[in-house]
C-alpha beads as a LAMMPS data file, in Angstrom:
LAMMPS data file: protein, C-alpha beads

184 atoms
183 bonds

1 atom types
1 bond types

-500.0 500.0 xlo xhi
-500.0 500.0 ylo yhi
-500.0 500.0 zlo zhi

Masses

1 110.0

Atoms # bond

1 1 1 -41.045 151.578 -4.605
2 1 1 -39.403 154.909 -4.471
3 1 1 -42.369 156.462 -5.361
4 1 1 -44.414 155.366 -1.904
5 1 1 -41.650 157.114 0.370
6 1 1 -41.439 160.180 -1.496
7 1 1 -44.797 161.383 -1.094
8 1 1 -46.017 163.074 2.169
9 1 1 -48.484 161.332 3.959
10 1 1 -52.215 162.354 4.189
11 1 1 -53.766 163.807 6.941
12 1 1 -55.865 161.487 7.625
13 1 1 -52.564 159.343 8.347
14 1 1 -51.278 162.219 10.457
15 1 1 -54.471 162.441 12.621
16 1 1 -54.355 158.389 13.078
17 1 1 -50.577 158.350 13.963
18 1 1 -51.142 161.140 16.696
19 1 1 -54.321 159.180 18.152
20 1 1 -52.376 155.985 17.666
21 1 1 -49.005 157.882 19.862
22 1 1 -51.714 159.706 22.340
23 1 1 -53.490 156.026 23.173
24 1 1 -50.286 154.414 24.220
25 1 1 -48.711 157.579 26.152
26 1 1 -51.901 158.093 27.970
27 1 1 -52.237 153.942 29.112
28 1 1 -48.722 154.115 29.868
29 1 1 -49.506 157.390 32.125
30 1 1 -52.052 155.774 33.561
31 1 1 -49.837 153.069 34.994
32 1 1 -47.709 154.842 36.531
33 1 1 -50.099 157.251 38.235
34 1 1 -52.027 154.092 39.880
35 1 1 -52.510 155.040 43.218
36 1 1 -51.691 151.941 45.108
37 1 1 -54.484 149.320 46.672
38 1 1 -56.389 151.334 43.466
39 1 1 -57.539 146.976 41.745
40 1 1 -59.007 144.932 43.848
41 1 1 -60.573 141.435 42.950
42 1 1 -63.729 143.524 41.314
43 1 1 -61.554 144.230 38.767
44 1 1 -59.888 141.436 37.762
45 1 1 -61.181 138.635 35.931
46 1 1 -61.557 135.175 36.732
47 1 1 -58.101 133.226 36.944
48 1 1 -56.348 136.313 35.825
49 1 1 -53.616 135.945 38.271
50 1 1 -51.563 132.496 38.121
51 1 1 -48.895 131.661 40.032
52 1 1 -46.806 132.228 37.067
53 1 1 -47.388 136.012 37.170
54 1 1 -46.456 136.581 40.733
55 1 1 -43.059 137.605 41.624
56 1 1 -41.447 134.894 44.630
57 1 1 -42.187 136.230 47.689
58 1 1 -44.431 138.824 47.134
59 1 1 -47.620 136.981 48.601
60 1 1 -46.723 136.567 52.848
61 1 1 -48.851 135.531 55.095
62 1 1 -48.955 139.241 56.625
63 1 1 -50.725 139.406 53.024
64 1 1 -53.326 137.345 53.796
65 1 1 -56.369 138.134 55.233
66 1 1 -57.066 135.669 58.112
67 1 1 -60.024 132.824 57.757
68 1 1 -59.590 133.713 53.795
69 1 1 -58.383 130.186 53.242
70 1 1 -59.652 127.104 53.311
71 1 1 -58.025 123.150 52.593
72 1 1 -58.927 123.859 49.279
73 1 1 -56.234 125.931 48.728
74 1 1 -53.677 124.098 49.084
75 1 1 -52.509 120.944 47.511
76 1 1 -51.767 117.076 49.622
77 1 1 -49.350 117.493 52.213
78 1 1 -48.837 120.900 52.199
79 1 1 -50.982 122.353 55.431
80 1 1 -49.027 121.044 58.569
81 1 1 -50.364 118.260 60.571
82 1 1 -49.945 117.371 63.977
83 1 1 -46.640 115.967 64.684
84 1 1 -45.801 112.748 67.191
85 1 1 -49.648 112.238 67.867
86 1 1 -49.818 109.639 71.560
87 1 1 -53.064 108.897 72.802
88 1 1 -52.683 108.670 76.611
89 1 1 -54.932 106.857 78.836
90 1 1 -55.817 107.057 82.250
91 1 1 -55.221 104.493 84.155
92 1 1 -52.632 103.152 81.482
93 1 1 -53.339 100.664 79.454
94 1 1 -52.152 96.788 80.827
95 1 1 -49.490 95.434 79.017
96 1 1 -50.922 93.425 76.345
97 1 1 -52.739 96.110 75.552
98 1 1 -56.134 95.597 77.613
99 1 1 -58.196 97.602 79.189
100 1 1 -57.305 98.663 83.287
101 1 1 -59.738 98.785 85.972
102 1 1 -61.599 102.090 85.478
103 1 1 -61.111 104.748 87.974
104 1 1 -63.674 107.341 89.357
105 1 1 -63.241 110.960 87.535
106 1 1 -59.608 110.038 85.844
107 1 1 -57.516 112.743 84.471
108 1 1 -55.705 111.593 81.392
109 1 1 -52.161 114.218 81.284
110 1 1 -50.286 114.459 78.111
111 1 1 -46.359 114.259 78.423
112 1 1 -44.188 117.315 78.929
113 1 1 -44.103 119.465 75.680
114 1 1 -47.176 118.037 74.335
115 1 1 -50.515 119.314 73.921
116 1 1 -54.242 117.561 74.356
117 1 1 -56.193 117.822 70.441
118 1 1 -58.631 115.442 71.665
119 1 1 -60.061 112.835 74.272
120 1 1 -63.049 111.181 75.544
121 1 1 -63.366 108.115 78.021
122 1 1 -65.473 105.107 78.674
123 1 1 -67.349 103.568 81.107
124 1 1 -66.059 100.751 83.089
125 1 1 -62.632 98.641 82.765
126 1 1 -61.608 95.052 82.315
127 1 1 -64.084 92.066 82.952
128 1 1 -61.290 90.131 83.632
129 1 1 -59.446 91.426 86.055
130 1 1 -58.928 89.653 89.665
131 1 1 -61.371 90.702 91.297
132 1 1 -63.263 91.364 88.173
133 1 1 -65.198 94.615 86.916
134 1 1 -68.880 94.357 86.788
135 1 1 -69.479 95.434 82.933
136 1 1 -70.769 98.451 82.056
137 1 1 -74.903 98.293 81.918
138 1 1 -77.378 100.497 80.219
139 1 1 -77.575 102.474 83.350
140 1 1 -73.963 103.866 83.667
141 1 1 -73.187 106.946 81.635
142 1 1 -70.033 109.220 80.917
143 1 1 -71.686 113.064 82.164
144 1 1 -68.676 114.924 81.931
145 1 1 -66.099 114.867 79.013
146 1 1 -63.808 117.888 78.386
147 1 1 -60.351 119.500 78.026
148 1 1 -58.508 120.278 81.362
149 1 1 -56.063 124.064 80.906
150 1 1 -53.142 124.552 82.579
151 1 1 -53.668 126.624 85.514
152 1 1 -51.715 129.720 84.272
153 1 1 -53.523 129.144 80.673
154 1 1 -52.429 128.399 77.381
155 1 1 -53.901 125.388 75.518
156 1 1 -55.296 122.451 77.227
157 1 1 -52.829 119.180 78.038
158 1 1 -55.207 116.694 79.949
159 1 1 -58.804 115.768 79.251
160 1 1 -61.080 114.757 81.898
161 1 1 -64.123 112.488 82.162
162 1 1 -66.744 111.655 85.089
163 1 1 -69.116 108.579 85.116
164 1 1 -72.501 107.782 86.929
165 1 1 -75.049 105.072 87.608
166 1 1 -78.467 106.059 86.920
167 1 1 -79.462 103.053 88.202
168 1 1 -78.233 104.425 91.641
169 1 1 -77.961 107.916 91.705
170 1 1 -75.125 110.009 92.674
171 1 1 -72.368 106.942 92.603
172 1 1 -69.570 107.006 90.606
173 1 1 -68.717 104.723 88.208
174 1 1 -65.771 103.447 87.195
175 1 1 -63.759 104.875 83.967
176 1 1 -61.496 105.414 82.272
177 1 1 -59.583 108.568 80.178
178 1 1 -57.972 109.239 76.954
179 1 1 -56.413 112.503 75.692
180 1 1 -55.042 112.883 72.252
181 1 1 -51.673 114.495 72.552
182 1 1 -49.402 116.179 69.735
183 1 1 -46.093 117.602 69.936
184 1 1 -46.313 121.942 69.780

Bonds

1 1 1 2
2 1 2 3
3 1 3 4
4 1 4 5
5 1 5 6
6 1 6 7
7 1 7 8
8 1 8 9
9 1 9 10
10 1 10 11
11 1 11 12
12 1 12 13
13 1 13 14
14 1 14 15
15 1 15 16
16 1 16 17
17 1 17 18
18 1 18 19
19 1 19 20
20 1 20 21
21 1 21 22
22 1 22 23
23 1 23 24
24 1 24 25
25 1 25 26
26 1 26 27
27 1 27 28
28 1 28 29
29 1 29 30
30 1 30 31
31 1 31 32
32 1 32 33
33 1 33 34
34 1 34 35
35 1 35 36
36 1 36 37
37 1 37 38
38 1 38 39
39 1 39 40
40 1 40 41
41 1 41 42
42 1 42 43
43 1 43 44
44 1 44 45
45 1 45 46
46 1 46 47
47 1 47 48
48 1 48 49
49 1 49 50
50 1 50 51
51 1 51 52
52 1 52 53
53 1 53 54
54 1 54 55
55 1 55 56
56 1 56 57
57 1 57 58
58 1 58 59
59 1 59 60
60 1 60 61
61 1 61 62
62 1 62 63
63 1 63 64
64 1 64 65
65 1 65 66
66 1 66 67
67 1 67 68
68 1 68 69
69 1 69 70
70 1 70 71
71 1 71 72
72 1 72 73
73 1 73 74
74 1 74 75
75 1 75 76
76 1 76 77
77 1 77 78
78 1 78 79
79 1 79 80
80 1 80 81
81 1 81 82
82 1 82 83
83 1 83 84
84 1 84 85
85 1 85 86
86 1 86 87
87 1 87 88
88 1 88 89
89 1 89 90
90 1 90 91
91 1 91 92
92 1 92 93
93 1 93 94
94 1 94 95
95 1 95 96
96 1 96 97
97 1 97 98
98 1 98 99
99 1 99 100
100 1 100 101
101 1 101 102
102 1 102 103
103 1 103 104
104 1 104 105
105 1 105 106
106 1 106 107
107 1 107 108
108 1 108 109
109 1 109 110
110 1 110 111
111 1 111 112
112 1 112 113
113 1 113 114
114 1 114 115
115 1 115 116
116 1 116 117
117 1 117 118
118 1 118 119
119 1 119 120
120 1 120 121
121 1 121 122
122 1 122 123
123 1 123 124
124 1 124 125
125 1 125 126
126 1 126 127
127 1 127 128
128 1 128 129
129 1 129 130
130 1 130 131
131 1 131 132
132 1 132 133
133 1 133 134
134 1 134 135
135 1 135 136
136 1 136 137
137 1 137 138
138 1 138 139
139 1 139 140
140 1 140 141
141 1 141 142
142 1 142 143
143 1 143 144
144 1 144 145
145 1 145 146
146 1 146 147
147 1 147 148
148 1 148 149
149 1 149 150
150 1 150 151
151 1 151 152
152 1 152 153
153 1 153 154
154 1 154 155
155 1 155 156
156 1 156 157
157 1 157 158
158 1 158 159
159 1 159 160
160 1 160 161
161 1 161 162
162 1 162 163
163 1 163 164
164 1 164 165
165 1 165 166
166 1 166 167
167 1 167 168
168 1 168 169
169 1 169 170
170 1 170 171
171 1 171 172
172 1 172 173
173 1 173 174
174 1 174 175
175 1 175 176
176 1 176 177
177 1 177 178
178 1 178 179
179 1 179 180
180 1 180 181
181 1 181 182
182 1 182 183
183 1 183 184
């Protein structure tokens, strides 16, 4: 055993040690000259980064280039719904839950606070009311179905509808609104 550590090594073994020191200076220099934004997704492989590699609170949203995401990306429950959903028709609904007399071009308005996701209407209203609706035939249509905007903008809180009679031109027809309102 003595006899291995008193000799001088080769130099063959001198030239490999100095490539071997020279390989991992020069990687290690190239680290830390990196110019920054310098890898991009061209140069990574597939699945390369995990979640287990990124440092908590390094990815923000300011991060994230907008559209880039899809439901995909994220797991149940974790994209945010819309909270306190009321549908809100117009006229109201009767008490036991029946459908009103329709009303020419109704406006359904969510509450205060709320905003419209959704709507649509029907034609008609309740058969038996006192004095009763004539029911809807094949010649009465909804022609107009859309959000209503607050007059000073911002997103829409009411949803209108219009109904006709084909059947006689130019008459409305009775109907009625519903807008789909969620809290903001």
């Amino acid at each position: 055993m003595r006899r291995l550590f008193s000799r001088r090594p080769s130099p063959a073994m001198l030239v490999a040690l100095l490539a071997l020191f020279v390989a991992l200076g020069g990687s290690s220099y190239a680290v830390s000259q990196m110019p920054n934004n310098s890898v991009g997704s061209n140069q990574l492989k597939n699945n390369a980064v995990t979640t287990q590699k990124i440092r908590n609170g390094a990815v923000t949203s300011s991060k994230v280039r907008n559209g880039s995401l899809v439901s995909a990306d994220f797991k149940a429950g974790q994209l945010p719904g819309a909270r306190n959903v009321r549908v809100v028709t117009n006229p109201p609904l009767l008490p036991g839950g029946g459908l009103p007399d329709g009303v020419p071009n109704p406006v359904a308005t969510c509450p205060q606070g709320r905003v419209a996701i959704g709507g649509g209407g029907l034609v008609g209203g309740d058969s038996d009311a006192v004095p009763p609706d004539p029911p809807p035939d094949a010649t009465w249509y909804l022609w107009r179905s859309h959000p209503v905007v607050q007059a000073g903008g911002g997103p829409p809180t009411a949803w209108t509808v219009s109904a006709s009679d084909t059947g006689d031109p130019g008459s409305p027809q009775p109907a009625i609104a519903y807008v789909v309102c969620a809290a903001r």
